[in-house]
C-alpha positions in Angstrom: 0.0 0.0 0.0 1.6 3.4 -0.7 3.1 5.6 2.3 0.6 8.6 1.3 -2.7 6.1 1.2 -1.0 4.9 5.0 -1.1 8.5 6.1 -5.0 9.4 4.6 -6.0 5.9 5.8 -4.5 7.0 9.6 -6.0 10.5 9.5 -9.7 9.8 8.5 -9.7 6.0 10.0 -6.8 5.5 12.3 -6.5 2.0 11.2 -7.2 0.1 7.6 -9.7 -2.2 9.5 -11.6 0.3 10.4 -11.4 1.7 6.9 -12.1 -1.5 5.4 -14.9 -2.1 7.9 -16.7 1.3 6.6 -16.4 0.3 2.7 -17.6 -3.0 3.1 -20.5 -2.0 4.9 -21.1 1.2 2.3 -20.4 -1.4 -0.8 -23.2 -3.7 0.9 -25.7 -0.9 0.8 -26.2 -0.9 -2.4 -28.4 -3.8 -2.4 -31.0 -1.8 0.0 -33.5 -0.8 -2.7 -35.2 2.2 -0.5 -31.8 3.2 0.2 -31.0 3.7 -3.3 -34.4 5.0 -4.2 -33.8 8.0 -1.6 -30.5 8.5 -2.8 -31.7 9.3 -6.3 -34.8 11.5 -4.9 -32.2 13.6 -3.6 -29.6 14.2 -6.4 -32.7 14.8 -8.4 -33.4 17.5 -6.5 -29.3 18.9 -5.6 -28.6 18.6 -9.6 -32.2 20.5 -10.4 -31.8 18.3 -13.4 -32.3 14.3 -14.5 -35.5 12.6 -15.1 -37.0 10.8 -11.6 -39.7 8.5 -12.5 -41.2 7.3 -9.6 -39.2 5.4 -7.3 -38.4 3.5 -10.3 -35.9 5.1 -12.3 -33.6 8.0 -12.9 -31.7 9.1 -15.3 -29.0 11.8 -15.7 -26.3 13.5 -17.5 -23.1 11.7 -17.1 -21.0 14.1 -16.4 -22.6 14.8 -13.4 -22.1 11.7 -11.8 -19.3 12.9 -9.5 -22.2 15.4 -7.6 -24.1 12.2 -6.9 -24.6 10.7 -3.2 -21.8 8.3 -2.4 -24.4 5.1 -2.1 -25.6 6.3 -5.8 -21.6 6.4 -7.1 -20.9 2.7 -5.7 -24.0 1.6 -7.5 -23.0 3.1 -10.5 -19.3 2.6 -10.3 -20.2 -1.5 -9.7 -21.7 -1.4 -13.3 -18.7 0.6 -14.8 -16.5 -2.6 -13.5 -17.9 -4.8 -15.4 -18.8 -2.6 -18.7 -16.1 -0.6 -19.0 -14.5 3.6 -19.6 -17.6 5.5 -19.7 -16.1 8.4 -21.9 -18.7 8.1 -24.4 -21.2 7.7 -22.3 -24.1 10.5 -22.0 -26.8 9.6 -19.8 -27.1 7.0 -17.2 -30.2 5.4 -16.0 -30.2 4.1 -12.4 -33.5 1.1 -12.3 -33.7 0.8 -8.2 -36.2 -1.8 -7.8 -33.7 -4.9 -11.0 -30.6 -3.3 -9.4 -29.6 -2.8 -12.7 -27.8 0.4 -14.7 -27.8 1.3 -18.4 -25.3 3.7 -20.1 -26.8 5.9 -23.1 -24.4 6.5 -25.9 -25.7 9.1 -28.2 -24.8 10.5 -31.7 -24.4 14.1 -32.3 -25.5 15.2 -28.8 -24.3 18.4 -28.8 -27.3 19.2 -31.1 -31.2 19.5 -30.3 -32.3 16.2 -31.2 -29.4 13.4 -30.4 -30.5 9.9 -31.5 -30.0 7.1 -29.8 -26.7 5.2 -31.3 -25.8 2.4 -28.4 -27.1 0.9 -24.8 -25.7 -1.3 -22.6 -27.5 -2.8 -20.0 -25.6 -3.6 -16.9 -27.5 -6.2 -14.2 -25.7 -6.2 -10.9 -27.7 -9.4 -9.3 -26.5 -11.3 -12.0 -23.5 -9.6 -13.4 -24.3 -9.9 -17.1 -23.6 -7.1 -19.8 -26.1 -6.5 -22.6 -25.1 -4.5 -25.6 -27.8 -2.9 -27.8 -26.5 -0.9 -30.7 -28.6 0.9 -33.5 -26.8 1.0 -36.5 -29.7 2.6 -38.9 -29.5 6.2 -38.3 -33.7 6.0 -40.0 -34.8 4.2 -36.9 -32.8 5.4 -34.3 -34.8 7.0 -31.0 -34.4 10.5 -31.0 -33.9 11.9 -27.1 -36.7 13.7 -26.4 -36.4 17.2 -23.8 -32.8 16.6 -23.9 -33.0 20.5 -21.8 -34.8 18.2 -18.9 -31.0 16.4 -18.5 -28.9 19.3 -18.6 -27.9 21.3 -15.6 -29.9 24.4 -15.2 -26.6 26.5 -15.6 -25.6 25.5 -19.0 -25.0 27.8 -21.5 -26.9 25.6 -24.0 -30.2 25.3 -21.6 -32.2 28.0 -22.6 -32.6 27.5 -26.4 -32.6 23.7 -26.1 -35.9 24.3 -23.4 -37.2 26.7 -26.3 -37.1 23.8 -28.8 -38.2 21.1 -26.6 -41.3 23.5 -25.6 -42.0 23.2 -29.1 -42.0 19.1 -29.4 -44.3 19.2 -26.5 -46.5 21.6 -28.1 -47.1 18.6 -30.8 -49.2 16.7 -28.5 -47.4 13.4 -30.2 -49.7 10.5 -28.2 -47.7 8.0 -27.9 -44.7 6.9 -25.3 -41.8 8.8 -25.8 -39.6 5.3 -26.1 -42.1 5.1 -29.6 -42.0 8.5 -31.5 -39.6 8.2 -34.1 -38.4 11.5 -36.4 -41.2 10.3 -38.6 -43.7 11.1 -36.1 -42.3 15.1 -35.5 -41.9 15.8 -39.0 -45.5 14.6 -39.8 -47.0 16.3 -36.1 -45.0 19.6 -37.5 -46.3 19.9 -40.7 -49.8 19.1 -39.2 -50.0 21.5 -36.4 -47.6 24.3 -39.1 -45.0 24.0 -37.1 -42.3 23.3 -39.9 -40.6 26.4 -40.4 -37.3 25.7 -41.8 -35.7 25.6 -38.5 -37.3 23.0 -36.9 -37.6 21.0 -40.0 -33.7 21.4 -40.4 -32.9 20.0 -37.3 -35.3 17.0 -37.9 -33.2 16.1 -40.9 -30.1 16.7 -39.5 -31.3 13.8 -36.9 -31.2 11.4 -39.7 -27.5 12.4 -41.2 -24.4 13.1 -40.7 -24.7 16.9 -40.3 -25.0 18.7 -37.0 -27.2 21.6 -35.9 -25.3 22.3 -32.6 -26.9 24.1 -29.4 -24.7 26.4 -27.5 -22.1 24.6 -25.5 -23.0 22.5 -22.9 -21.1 22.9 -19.4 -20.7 20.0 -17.7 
């Protein structure tokens, strides 16, 4: 063990056992589902940003990981052992109740309407990985509200929230897992929504071009 982990270990523990003691115990708490279920009640509401559903899920912006709880970071830090460098990860999704984790990998999400390019599916009861990658750019799930995820203090926040205002405003009835770019095109035209804008950035989804938001701060 090196000298300068000795010295931290002896000023915040006295002794490695009791360190030891202390990470097993936090380690183990992940399995407590109403433990974790608080936890992510209450980065929801320190980041001001994320999607809570319920006690259910929750899912948030990657690069914010570091301001969650410590019992949410083990969680999440379990999965990233068994998938992998989450640099090109986006969003993470945190299920409580499976004890599972999935990382979001998007393409072009620095625009206003990333689509979904890869998911990987991480189950911690049973330590399995599942990979799910969309290689048709035509079918790919566009993220919806993508303002929702953001920290409130990003620079791109407030014409992102404009534009996702607008998909609300299209009253699209089905589940947003469903709606495809199809669906927006055709609810813009019908509702005379498609002003070149918005009907720019809807084809842009679908190539390899980029309408970019203002840059995001982590």
């Amino acid at each position: 063990m090196p000298i300068s982990l000795q010295r931290d270990i002896r000023a915040f523990f006295e002794k490695p056992s009791i360190a030891h003691d202390l990470a097993k115990q936090a380690l183990f708490s992940i399995a407590d589902t109403e433990l974790v279920g608080l936890a992510c009640e209450n980065a929801r509401g320190k980041l001001f940003c994320g999607r809570l559903l319920g006690n259910s899920y929750f899912t948030f912006y990657a690069p914010l990981l570091r301001d969650l709880p410590p019992i949410l970071r083990i969680y999440i830090g379990c999965a990233a052992q068994l998938y992998g460098d989450l640099a090109n990860t986006h969003l993470i999704k945190v299920h409580v109740d499976s004890s599972k984790v999935t990382f979001l990998h998007y393409d072009r999400f620095d625009g206003y309407l990333p689509t979904l390019k890869e998911r990987v599916k991480v189950n911690l009861r049973n330590q399995t990985v599942n990979f799910f990658t969309y290689t048709n750019p035509n079918r790919r799930q566009p993220l919806l509200y993508k303002g929702d995820y953001l920290p409130p203090d990003s620079a791109s926040v407030p014409l992102q929230s404009r534009f996702d205002d607008v998909i609300r405003s299209m009253g699209i009835e089905k589940p947003e897992y469903e709606i495809t770019i199809a669906d927006l095109r055709d609810a813009a035209i019908a509702r005379g929504l498609a002003d070149t804008t918005l009907l720019a950035i809807l084809e842009e989804a679908e190539t390899d071009r980029t309408i970019r938001s203002p840059r995001q701060d982590n």
